[in-house]
C-alpha positions as CSV (number, residue, x, y, z in Angstrom):
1,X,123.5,90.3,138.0
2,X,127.3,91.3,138.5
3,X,129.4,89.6,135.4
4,X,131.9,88.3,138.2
5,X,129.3,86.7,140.2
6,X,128.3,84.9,136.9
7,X,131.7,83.8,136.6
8,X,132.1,82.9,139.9
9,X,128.7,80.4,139.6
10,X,130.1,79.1,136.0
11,X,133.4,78.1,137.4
12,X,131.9,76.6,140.3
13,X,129.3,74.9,137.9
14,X,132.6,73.5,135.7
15,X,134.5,72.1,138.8
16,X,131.3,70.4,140.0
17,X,131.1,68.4,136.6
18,X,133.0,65.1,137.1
19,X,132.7,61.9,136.1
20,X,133.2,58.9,138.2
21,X,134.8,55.9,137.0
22,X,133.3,52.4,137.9
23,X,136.8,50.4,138.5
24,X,136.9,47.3,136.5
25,X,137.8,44.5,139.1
26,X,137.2,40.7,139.1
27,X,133.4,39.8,140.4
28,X,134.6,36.5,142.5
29,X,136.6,39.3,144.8
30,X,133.8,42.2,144.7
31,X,131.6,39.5,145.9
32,X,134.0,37.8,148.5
33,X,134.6,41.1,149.9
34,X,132.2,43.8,148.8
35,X,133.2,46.6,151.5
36,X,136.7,46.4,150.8
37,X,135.4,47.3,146.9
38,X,133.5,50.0,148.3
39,X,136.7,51.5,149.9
40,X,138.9,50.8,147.3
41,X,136.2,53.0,145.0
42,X,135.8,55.8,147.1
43,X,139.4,56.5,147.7
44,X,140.3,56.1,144.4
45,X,137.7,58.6,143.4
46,X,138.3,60.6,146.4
47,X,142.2,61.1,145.4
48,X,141.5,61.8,141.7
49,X,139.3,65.0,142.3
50,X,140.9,66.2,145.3
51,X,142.4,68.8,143.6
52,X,138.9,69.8,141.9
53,X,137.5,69.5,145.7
54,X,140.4,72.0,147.0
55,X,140.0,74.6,144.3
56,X,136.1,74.2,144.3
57,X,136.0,75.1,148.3
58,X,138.4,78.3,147.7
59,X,136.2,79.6,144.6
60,X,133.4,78.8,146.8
61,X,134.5,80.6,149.6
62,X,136.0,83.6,147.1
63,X,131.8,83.9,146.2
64,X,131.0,84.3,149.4
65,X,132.9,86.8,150.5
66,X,132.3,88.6,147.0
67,X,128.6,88.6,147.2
68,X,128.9,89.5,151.7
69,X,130.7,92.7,150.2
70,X,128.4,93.3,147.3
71,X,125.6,93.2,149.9
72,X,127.2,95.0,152.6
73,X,127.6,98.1,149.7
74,X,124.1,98.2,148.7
75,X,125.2,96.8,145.4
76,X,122.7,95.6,143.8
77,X,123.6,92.1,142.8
């Protein structure tokens, strides 16, 4: 296999490697309002790896259009 394919798949492979963090919040309001929690959790997480998200699609993409060319020149990948 091509060594920059490899490192394409490897970086790809870091960026996908997160770790979400449960937020800590008082269980009387989690219960009184369990959606809102659920909101609150997603956006939070949602904003933290947005940048991961960003440079995860473009690396992604970058592979793609690697590996279309590789094909498209008989390289054998």
């Amino acid at each position: 296999m091509d060594q920059s394919l490899i490192e394409f798949v490897t970086q790809l492979k870091d960026l996908n490697d997160i770790e979400v963090e449960i937020p800590k919040n008082n269980i009387k309001s989690i219960i009184e309002n369990p959606g809102q929690y659920a909101k609150d959790f997603i956006e939070v997480s949602f904003a933290k790896f947005i940048p991961r998200y960003i440079k995860s699609y473009k690396l992604g993409k970058e592979f793609g259009k690697e590996l279309n060319a590789k094909s498209n020149n008989g390289t054998k990948l």
